[in-house]
Each structure stands twice: as C-alpha cells, then as structure tokens.
VEXDREN-2710 file (C-alpha; in Angstrom, 1 decimal):
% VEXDREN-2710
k/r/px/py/pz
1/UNK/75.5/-46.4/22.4
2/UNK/74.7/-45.9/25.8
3/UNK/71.4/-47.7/27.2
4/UNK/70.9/-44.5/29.7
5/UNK/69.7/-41.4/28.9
6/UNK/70.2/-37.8/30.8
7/UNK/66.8/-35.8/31.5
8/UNK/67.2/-32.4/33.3
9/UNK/63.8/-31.8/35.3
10/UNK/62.8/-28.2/36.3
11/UNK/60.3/-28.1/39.8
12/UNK/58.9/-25.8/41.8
13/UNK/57.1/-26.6/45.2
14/UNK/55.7/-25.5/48.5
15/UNK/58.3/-26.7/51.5
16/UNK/56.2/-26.1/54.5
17/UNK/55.6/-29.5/54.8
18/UNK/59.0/-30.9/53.7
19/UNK/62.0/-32.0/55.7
20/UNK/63.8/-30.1/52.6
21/UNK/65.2/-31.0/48.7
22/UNK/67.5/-33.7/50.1
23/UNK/65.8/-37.6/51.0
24/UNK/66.5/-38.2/54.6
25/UNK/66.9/-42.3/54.6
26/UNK/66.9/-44.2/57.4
27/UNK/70.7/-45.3/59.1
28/UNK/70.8/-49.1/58.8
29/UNK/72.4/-49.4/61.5
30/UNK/70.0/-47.2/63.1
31/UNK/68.8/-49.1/66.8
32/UNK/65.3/-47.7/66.3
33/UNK/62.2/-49.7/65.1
34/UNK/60.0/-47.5/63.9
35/UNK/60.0/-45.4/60.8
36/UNK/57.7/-44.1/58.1
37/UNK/55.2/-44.5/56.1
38/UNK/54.9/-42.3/52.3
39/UNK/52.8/-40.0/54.2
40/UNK/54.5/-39.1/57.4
41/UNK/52.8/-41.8/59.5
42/UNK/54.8/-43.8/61.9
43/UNK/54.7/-47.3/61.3
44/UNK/56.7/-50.7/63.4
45/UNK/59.1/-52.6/61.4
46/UNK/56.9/-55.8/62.2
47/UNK/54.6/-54.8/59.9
48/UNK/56.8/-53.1/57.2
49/UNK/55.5/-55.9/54.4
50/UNK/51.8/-55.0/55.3
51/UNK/52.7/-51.2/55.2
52/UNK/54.5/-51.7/51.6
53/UNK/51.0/-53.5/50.1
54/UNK/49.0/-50.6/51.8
55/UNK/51.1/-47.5/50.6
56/UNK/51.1/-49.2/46.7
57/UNK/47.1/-50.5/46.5
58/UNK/46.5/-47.2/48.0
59/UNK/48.1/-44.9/45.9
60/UNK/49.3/-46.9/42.6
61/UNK/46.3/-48.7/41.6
62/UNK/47.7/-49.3/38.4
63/UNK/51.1/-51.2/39.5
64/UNK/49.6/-54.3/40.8
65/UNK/52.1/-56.2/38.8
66/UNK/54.9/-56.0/42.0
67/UNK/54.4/-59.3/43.7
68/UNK/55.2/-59.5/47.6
69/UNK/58.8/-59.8/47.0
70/UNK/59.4/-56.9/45.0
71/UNK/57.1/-54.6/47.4
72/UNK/60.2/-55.9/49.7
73/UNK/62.9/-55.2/47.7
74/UNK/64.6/-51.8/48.2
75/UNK/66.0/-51.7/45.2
76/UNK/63.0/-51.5/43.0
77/UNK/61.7/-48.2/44.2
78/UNK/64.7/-46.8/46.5
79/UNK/65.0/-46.4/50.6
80/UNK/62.5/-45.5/53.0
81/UNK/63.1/-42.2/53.8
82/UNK/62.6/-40.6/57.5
83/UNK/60.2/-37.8/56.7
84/UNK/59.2/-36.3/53.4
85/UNK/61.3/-34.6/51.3
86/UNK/61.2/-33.4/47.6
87/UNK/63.7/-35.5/46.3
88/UNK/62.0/-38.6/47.6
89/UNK/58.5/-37.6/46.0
90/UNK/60.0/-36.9/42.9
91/UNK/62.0/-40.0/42.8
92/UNK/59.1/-42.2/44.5
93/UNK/56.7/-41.0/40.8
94/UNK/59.5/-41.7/38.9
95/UNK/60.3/-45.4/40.0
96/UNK/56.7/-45.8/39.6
97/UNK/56.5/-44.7/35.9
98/UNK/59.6/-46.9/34.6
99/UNK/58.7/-49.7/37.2
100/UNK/62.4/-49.9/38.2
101/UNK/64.4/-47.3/41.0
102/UNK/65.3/-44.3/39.9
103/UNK/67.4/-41.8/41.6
104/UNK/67.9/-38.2/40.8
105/UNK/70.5/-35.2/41.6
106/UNK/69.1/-31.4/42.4
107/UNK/71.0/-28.4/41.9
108/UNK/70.2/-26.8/45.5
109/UNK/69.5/-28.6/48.4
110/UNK/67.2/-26.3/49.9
111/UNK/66.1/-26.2/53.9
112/UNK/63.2/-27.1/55.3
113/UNK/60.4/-25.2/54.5
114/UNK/62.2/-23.3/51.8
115/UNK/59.8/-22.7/48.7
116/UNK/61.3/-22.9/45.1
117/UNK/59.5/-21.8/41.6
118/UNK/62.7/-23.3/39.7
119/UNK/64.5/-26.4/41.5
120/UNK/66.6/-28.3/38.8
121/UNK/67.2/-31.5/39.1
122/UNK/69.0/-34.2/36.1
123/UNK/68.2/-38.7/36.2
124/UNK/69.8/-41.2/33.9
125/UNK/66.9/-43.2/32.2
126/UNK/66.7/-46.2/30.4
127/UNK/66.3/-46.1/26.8
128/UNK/63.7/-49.0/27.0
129/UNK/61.0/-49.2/29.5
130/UNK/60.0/-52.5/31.5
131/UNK/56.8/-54.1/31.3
132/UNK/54.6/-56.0/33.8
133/UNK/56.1/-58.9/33.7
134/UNK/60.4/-57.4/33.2
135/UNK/60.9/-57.8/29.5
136/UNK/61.6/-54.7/27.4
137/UNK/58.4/-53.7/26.2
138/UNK/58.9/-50.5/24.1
139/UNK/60.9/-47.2/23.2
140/UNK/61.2/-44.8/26.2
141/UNK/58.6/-41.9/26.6
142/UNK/58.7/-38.5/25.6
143/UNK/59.9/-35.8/28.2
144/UNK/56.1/-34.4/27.7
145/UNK/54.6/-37.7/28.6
146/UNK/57.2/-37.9/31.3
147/UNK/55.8/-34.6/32.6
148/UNK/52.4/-35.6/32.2
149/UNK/53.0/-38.7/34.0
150/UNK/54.9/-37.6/36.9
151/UNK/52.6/-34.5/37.5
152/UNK/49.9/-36.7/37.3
153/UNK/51.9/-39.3/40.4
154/UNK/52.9/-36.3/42.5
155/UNK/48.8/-35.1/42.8
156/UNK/49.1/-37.6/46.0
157/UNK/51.6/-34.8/47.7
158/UNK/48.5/-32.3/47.9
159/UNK/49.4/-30.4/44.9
160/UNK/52.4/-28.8/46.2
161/UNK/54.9/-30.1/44.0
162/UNK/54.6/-29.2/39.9
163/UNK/56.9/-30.6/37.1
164/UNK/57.7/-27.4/35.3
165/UNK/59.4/-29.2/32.1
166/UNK/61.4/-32.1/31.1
167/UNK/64.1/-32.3/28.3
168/UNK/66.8/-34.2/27.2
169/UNK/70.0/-32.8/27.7
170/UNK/73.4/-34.2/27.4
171/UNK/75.1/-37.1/29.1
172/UNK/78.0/-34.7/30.7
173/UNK/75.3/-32.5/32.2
174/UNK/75.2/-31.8/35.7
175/UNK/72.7/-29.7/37.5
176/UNK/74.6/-29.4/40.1
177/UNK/78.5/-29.3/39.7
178/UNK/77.3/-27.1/36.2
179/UNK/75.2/-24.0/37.8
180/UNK/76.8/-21.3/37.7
181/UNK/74.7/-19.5/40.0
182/UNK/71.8/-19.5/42.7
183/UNK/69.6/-16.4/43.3
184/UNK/67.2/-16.6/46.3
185/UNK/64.9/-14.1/47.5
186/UNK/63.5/-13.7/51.3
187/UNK/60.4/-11.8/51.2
188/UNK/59.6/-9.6/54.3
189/UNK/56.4/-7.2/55.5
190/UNK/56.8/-4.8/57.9
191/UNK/54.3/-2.6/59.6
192/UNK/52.0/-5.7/60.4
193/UNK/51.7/-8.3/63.3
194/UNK/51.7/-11.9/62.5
195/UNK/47.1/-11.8/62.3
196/UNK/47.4/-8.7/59.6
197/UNK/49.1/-10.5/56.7
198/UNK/46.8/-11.5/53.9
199/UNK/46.2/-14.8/53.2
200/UNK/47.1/-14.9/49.9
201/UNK/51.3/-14.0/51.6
202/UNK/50.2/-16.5/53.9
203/UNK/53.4/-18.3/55.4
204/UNK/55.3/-16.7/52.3
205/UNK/56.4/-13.7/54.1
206/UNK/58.2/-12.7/57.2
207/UNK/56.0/-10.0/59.5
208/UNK/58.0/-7.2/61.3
209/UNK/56.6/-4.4/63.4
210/UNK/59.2/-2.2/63.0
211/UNK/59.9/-0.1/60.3
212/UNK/63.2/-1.1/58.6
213/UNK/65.8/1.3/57.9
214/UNK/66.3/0.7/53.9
215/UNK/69.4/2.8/54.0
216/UNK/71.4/1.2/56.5
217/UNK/70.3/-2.3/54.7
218/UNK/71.6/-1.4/51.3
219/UNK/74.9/-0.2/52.7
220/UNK/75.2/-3.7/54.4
221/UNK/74.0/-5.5/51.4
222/UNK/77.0/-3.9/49.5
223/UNK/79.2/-4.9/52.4
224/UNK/78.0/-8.5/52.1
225/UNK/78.7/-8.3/48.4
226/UNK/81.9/-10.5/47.4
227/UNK/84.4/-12.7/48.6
228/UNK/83.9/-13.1/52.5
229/UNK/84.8/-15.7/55.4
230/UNK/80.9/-16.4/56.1
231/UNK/81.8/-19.0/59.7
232/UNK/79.9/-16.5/61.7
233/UNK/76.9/-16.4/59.1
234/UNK/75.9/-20.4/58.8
235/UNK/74.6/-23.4/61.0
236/UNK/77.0/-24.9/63.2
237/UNK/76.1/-27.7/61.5
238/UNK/77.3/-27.3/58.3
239/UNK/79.7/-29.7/56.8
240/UNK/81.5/-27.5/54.2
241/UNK/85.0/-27.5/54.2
242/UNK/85.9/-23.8/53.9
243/UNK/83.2/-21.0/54.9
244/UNK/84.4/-19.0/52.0
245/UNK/82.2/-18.2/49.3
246/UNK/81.4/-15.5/47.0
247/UNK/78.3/-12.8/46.3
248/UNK/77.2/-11.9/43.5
249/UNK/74.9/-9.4/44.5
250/UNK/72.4/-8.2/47.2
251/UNK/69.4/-6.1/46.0
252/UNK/66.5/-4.8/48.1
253/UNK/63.4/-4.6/46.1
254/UNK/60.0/-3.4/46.6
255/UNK/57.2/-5.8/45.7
256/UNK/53.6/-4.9/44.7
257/UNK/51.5/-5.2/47.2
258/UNK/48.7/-7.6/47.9
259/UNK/45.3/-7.6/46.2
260/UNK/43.3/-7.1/49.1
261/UNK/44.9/-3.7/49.6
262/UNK/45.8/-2.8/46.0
263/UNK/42.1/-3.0/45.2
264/UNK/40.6/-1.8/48.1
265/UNK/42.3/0.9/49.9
266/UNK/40.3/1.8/53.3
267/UNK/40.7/1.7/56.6
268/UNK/42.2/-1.9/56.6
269/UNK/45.4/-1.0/55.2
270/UNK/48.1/-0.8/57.8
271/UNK/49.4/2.8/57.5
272/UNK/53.1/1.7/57.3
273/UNK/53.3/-0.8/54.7
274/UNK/56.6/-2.1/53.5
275/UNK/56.7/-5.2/51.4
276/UNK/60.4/-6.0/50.1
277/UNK/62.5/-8.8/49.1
278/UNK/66.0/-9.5/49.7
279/UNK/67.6/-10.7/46.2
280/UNK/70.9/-12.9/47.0
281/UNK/73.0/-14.4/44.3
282/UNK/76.0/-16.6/44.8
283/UNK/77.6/-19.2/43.1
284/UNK/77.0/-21.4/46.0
285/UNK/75.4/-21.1/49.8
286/UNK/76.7/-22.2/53.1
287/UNK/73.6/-24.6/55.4
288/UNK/71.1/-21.9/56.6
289/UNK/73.4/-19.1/54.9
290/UNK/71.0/-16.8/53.5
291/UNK/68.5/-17.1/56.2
292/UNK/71.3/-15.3/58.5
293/UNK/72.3/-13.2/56.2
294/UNK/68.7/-11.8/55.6
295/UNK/68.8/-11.8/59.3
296/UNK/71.2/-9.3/60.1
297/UNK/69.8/-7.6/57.3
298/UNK/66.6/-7.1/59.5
299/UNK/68.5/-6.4/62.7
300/UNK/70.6/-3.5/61.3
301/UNK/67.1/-2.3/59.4
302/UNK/65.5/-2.5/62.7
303/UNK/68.5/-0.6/64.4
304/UNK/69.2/-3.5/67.0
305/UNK/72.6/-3.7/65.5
306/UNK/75.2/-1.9/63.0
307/UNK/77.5/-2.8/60.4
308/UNK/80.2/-2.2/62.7
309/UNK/78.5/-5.0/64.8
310/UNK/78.2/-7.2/61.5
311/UNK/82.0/-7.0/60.8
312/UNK/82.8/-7.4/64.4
313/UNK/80.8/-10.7/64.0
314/UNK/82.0/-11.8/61.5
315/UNK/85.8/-11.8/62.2
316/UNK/85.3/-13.3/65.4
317/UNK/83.8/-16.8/63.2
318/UNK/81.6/-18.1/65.7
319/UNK/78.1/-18.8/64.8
320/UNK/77.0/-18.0/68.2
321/UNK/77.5/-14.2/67.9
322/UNK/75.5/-14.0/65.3
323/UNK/71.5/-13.2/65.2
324/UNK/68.9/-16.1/65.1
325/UNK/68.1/-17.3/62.0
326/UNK/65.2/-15.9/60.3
327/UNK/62.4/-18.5/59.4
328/UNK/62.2/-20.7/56.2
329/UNK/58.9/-20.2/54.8
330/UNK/59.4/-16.8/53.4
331/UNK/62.4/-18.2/51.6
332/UNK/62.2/-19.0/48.1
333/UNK/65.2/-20.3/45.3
334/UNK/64.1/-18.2/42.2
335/UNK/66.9/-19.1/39.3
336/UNK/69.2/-21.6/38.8
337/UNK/72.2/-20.4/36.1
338/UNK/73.7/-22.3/33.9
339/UNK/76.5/-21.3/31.4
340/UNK/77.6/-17.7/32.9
341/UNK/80.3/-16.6/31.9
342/UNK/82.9/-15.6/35.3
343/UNK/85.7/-14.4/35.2
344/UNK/87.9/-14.5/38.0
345/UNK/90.9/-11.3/38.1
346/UNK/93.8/-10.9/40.5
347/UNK/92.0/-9.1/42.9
348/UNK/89.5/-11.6/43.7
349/UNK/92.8/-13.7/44.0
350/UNK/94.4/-11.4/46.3
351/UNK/91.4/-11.1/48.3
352/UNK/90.9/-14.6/48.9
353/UNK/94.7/-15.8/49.6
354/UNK/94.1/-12.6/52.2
355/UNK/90.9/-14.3/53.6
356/UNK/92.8/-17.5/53.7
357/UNK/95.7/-16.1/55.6
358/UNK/93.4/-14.2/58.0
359/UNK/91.8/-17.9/58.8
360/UNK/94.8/-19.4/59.6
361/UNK/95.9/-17.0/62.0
362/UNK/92.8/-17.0/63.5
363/UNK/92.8/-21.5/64.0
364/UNK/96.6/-20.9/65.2
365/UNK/96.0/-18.6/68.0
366/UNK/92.8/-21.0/68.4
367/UNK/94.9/-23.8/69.0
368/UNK/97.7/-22.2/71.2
369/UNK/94.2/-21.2/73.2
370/UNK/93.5/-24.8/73.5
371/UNK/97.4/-25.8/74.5
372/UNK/97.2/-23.5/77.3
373/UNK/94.0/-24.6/78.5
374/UNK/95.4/-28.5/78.8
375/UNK/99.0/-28.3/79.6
376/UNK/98.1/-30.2/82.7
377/UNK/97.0/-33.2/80.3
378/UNK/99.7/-35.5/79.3
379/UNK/97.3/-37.6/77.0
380/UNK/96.6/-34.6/74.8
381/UNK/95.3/-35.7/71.1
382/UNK/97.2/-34.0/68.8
383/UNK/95.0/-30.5/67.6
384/UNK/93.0/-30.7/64.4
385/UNK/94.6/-30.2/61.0
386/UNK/93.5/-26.9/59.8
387/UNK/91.7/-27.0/56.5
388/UNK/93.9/-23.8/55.6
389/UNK/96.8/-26.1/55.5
390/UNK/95.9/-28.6/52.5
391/UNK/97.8/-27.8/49.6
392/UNK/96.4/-26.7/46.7
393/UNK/93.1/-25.2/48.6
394/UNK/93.4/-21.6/47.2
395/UNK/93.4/-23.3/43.7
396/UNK/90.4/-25.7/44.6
397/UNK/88.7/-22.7/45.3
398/UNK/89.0/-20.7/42.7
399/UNK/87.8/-23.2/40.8
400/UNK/84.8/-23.5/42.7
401/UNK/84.4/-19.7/41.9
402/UNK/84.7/-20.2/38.7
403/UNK/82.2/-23.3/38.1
END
C-alpha cells in the first residue's frame, strides 16, 4: 500500500496581485543578492535566517516547533519564490499544515493578473501526519479539515485566494495531463471611459469607448473556431513546441448588467451600454493566447481592422503583426473538464497534416531567407532544425487533441 495519497484541490482567486498560477523560484545560480520575503518585500541574503524567524513567528504562531535549522532548510517548506504566486501560497499553507514540503500540480498556468473561480490543482499526501517533534503522530485529516485548514492559512494573502473543495481522488489522476478542456471568459464594457465603470466590475472588465461591431466579432469568432497555426496570436515568449492548437468554441455573450444601473436607471447610465463576454474553449492555450485573441476580437468590433487583416496575420506567423495584447485583469479561467469525450475524424486529420505542411514551407523559405542574407559568412552555424521535421509529430499531436 502506498504511504501517499492523491488529493485534487479546486481554487478560485483574485490575480491582480500575483505574478500568476506558476511559483517563480529564485535561479541558484542567480548573481543577485536580494530576493523576497512571503509578502513581496525585498530582503539581503545576509539576513535571510533573521527573515525566515520573522516571516514564521509572524504568520504561524502555532509552528514554533521548527528550530533554527529547519527555518533554514529548503526542504521542509519548499523554495523562496521571486514574487507571489498562487501556487506558492497554496503550497506555502500546505507545508505548514503537514509540517513537511509539499508541492502541488495545477491544471492551467494562468498569467499574471488572470482571475479564476475554478483552478484545479492535485498533491501526493502522506498517509500519516508528523508531529512536533517528527514521529508519526496520527491518521491523515479529512479533505474537509484540509479545507478548513488551508482556508484558514491562506486568510494571510488578504482573502483573495479560497479553497473551493478537497477530495480524494485516484493515484493515476492528473489535473493537468487529464483535462480535457479549458474555457476562459474575457469580460469587456463598452460605451464607458476607464472613471465610469462601477466598482463592483472594478478591474474585472475591459472599458472601450467605441461601440463594438457584434456582427463582425461573431463571424471572426467562427473563423477562430478549430484547428489553426496560432504563431501570430501568442507571446514571443512562449516555449511551446508547435503553435498549433485547437478551438472548441468562441461565444459572445451578453452579461447582466451591474446593480447600480439595474436598480437605478437615471441619468447616470451611459446611454450605450454593452457588457459582453468572450467565451473561449480549447483543449489547451498558447502563453498570452486568449488575451490576443480577445484582442483582435476588439479591433475588428471596433472597425480598426478586418478578418481579411486577421488571416493575413496570421499566415504571416509573426507575433509582431499582431494587435497588443489586451489586459489580464478582465480575464477569468471559468471550467476545467475532465472526462469529455473527443473524437478526433479524418478531417481534423487532414486539416492539421495541411497546417503542418503549410509551416514547413513557410520555415524553408525562412531559412533560404537567412542563407541569402549570410553567404558572405564562411562560419555560418548550421540553420535550426524545424520542429515540423521530428517524426512522429502529427501523431504526438493528435494525441494532444485528444487528451
């Protein structure tokens, strides 16, 4: 029998004031001397023992078992992190509550300043939990007391993290690798300047002046729709292999309107009120993805560009060409799917050995681009491997499709 358990762990917080889901730890062999303290703070290496004993007597009153060697060993309660994230606050309670490091695995690793009302994240615990003095003291608790307990440590992050449920699942679950899908939705007001949003859609929503063409937006929303090469349409920092990825759907929706106006309709209601969302579901999301895509959404609504210009764009797979990306804040992971059931035909097949060929056409004429540009350099490094090349790739991502 296996000492570890699996727990899946459903969130939802407020990312204004988060670097994002994913912890940011500090390089060891970072030069720098300075890093952070639980709340942000800068604070010298020189007095990291001293900063340890203040972040644990100030916040955990009750763990005053940890001598000054364990406050100095990593490995009871995990890295420092550089900034705050969610991962690290959730991980942080949970070390505290079975007094030994615990690390845990979300589904999406949301941006910076993304909200979510359904983050879901799995940890192996022990069966057993530790006392005071690192003897097995008694049975593990309950996935309600764990709630109950890690609500109760997150209280210290201003309230703006919440432990929806904990359960115990299976040890083959994965809340990752085993979502089938992701659905986001990017809230946006027009008719109003930034000063005329209500507070209660304070930093939730994204203010436009102009009024947004619906019609155009819905025609590129079922554009967007499917299996596309999305280069032009994520950060150019990204780090995923192939830019391909699949859309479930795009919906425009309206959304009731705030309180203040629903309940008293006067003069202080903007005359040209729109208040959508932009529903996007996908399997799984380039870095910054759907923030462009709800982007050009806006630009075409607003008539600064076409869907003519959107396809143009996106052949040409170069993130530059693209619009800006629309802020975080008004960004907000709704579901995460588990055990959909998709099916994968021959024209999805056909489609993507199409958007596969198309690539490597377009890295070949890159690359004889590049050859003509350095004939002149004897010492030229051999070009890079195009990811179109590896074998097996087609079926590597219809898998992923699949998933």
């Amino acid at each position: 029998m296996s000492s570890l358990s699996r727990y899946k762990i459903v969130c939802e917080y407020i990312g204004q004031t988060y670097t994002g889901w994913q912890r940011l730890s500090i390089s060891k062999t970072s030069t720098t001397t300075t890093t952070t303290t639980i709340d942000g703070s800068p604070v010298n290496d020189s007095t990291k023992k001293q900063e340890y004993k203040y972040k644990y007597n100030k916040y955990n009153k009750y763990n005053k078992y940890r001598d000054e060697e364990e406050l100095d060993d990593e490995k009871k309660v995990g890295p420092r992190e550089n900034g705050r994230s969610i991962q690290y606050a959730i991980e942080h309670g949970l070390s505290h509550i079975m007094r030994q490091r615990i690390q845990i695995v979300g589904s999406s690793r949301t941006d910076s300043g993304v909200n979510s009302l359904c983050q879901v994240a799995h940890c192996d615990l022990p069966n057993q939990r530790y006392d005071k003095k690192g003897t097995i003291e008694q049975e593990q608790l309950t996935p309600s007391i764990i709630k109950i307990a890690l609500n109760q440590q997150l209280k210290r992050h201003n309230h703006d993290i919440r432990i929806v449920s904990v359960e115990k699942v299976d040890n083959e679950f994965h809340s990752r690798y085993n979502a089938t899908s992701r659905t986001y939705l990017y809230k946006i007001m027009t008719g109003v300047r930034p000063t005329e949003v209500p507070l209660e859609l304070k930093n939730k929503v994204w203010p436009i002046w102009e009024t947004l063409d619906i019609d155009q937006m819905k025609e590129t929303a079922s554009f967007l729709q499917g299996l596309h090469d999305f280069d032009s349409l994520r950060s150019a920092k990204c780090q995923a292999k192939s830019p391909i990825r699949s859309i479930s759907h795009i919906k425009i929706i309206d959304l009731p309107l705030p309180d203040i106006w629903r309940y008293n309709n006067d003069d202080s209601t903007p005359p040209k009120i729109q208040y959508i969302g932009l529903e996007i579901k996908g399997r799984s999301f380039l870095h910054n993805q759907v923030r462009i895509m709800s982007s050009c959404l806006a630009e075409i609504g607003r008539g600064h560009m076409t869907l003519d210009n959107l396809k143009e764009i996106m052949k040409g797979r170069d993130r530059t060409l693209a619009p800006a990306t629309a802020p975080a804040y008004p960004l907000t992971l709704v579901k995460v799917s588990y055990g959909e059931n998709i099916e994968i035909d021959d024209t999805q097949t056909i489609r993507l050995q199409q958007l596969l060929d198309e690539r490597k056409e377009f890295e070949l004429n890159n690359n004889n681009i590049n050859n003509n540009n350095n004939n002149n350099n004897n010492d030229q490094k051999d070009n890079k491997k195009s990811t179109t090349n590896s074998p097996g790739l087609i079926d590597r991502l219809l898998t992923l499709l699949k998933k």
